[in-house]
C-alpha positions as CSV (number, residue, x, y, z in Angstrom):
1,X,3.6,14.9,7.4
2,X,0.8,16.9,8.2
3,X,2.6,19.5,10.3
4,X,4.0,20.2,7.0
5,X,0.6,21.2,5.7
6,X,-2.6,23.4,6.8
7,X,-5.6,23.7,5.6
8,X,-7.9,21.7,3.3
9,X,-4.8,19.8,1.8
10,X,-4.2,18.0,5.2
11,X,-7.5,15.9,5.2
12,X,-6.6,14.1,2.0
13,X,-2.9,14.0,2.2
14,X,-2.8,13.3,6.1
15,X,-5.3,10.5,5.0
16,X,-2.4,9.3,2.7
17,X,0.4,9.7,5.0
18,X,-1.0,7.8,7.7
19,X,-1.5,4.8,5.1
20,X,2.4,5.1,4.4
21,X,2.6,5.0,8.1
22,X,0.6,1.8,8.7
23,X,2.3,0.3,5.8
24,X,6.0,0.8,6.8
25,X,4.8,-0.2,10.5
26,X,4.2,-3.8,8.8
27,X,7.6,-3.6,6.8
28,X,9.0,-3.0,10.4
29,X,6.7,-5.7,12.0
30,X,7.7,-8.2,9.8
31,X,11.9,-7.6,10.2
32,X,11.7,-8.2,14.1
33,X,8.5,-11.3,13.8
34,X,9.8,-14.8,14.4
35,X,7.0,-17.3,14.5
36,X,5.5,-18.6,11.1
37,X,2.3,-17.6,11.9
38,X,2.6,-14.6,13.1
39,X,4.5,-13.7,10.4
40,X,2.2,-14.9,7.9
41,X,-0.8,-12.7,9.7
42,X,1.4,-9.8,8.9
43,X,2.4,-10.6,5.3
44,X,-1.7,-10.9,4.7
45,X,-2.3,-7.5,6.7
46,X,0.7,-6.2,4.3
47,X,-1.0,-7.2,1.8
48,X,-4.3,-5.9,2.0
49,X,-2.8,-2.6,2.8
50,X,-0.4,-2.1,0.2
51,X,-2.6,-3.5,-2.1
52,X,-5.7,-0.8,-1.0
53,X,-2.9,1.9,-0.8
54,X,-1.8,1.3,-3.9
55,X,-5.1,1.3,-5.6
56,X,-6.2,4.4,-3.7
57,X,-3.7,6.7,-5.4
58,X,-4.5,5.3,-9.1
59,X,-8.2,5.5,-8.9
60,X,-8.6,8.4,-6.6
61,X,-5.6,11.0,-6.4
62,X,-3.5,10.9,-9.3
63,X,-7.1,11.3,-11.7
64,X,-7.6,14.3,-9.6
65,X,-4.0,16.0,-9.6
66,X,-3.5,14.7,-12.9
67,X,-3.7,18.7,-14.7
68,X,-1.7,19.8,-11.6
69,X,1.7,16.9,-11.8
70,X,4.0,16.5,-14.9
71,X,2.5,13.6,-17.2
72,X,5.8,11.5,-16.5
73,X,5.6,12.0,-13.2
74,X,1.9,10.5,-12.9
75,X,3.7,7.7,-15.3
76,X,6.5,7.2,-13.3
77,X,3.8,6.3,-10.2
78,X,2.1,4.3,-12.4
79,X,5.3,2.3,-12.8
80,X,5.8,2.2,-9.1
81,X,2.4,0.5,-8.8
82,X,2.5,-1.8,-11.5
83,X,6.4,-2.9,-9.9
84,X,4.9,-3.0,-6.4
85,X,2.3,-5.0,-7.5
86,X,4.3,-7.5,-9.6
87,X,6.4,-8.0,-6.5
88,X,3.5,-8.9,-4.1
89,X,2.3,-10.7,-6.9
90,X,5.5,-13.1,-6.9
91,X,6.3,-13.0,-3.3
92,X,2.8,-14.7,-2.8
93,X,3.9,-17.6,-5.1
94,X,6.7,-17.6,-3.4
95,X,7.3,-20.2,0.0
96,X,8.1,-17.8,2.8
97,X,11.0,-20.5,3.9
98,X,13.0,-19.8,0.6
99,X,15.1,-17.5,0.6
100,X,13.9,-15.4,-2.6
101,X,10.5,-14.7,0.0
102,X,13.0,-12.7,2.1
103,X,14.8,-10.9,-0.7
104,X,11.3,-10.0,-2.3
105,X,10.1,-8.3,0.8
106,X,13.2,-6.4,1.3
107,X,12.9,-5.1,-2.4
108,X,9.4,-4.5,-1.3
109,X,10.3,-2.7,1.5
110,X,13.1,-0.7,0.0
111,X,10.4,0.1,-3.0
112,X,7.6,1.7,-0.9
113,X,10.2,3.9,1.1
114,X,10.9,5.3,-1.9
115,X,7.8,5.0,-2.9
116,X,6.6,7.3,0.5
117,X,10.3,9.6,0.1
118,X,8.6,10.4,-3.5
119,X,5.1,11.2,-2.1
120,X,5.8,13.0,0.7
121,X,9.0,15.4,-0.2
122,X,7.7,15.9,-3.6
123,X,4.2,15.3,-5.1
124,X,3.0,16.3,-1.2
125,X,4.7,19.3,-1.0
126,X,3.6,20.8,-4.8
127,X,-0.1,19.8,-3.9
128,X,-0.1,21.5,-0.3
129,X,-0.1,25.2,-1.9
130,X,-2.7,24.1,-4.8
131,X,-6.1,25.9,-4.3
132,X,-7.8,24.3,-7.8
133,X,-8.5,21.2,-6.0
134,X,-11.1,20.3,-3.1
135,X,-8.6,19.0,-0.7
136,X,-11.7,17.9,1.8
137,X,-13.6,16.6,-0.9
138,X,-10.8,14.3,-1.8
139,X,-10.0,13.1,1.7
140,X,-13.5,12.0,2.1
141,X,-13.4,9.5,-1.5
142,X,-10.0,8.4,-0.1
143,X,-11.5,7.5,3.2
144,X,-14.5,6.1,1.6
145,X,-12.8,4.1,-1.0
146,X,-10.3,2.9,1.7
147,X,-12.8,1.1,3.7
148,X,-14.5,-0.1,0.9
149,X,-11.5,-1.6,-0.7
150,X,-10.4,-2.4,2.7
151,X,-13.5,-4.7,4.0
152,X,-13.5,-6.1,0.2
153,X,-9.7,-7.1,0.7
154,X,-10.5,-8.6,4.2
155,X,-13.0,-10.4,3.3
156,X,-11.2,-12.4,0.5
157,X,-7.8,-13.1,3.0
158,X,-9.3,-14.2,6.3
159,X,-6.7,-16.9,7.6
160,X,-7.1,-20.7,6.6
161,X,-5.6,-22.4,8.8
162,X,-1.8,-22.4,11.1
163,X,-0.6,-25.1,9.2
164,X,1.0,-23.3,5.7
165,X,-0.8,-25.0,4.3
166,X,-3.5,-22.3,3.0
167,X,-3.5,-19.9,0.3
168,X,-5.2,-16.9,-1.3
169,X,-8.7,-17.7,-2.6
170,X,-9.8,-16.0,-5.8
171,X,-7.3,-14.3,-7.3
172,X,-4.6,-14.5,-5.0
173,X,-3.0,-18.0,-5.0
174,X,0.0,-18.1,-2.5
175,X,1.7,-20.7,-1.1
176,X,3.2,-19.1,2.3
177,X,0.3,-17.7,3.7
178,X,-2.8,-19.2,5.2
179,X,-5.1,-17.1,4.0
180,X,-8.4,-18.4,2.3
């Protein structure tokens, strides 16, 4: 994406696309994984990532193009990320040996590459011409509040134990992943 853009838009929105990057790199990951706890390692990296993406873009961009995007479009995201999170949300309650795990993460998958499609045809390309916003401003609170969401997320899922028989401490009670 960011050979689609110059300028002071491709801090921030680079920042973004590299995040969808990492994020579908996991999706992939996961597809082609095979041992339990490797897999389970990734579905806690996926996790934390799509989590921190998600709440990125509601706390951080959409507030600030919020005058510059169609209300029901900045809805319509909102919707994404309360669907995206319902899914992790029930994927994590979910054993990763049933079946419904697998079908969760595909609608997961499927979800965030439309999701990314969305982002980076659409809302991307309306923003990259925009001169009322500070473009490097904003790529520095994204940066910023991705590592601080990021070492926050971490350091509630570090793994339990190779056993399955773990979980998510605090708030995020799973039952296939071994993370404490």
């Amino acid at each position: 994406m960011g050979d689609l853009l110059s300028g002071t838009t491709t801090q921030a929105l680079d920042t973004l696309c590299s995040h969808h990057a990492q994020i579908a790199s996991l999706l992939t990951a996961l597809d082609h994984v095979g041992e339990a706890d490797a897999r389970a390692d990734l579905v806690c990296e996926l996790f934390v990532h799509l989590r921190v993406h998600l709440v990125l873009e509601q706390q951080v961009l959409y507030p600030a193009v919020a005058d510059l995007v169609p209300k029901d479009q900045v809805q319509r995201y909102g919707k994404e990320f309360y669907l995206l999170l319902s899914l992790m949300l029930e994927l994590e309650q979910t054993d990763e040996t049933d079946d419904q795990f697998s079908r969760n993460l595909a609608i997961i998958a499927d979800r965030f590459a439309q999701h990314v499609e969305e982002h980076e045809r659409s809302l991307f390309r309306l923003l990259e011409n925009e001169r009322g916003i500070d473009f490097s401003a904003l790529g520095k609170r994204l940066e910023v509040r991705k590592q601080e969401l990021l070492e926050k997320m971490r350091a509630r899922m570090q793994p339990r134990n190779h056993h399955g028989t773990g979980g998510f401490s605090g708030s995020l009670p799973a039952k296939h992943t071994r993370c404490a």
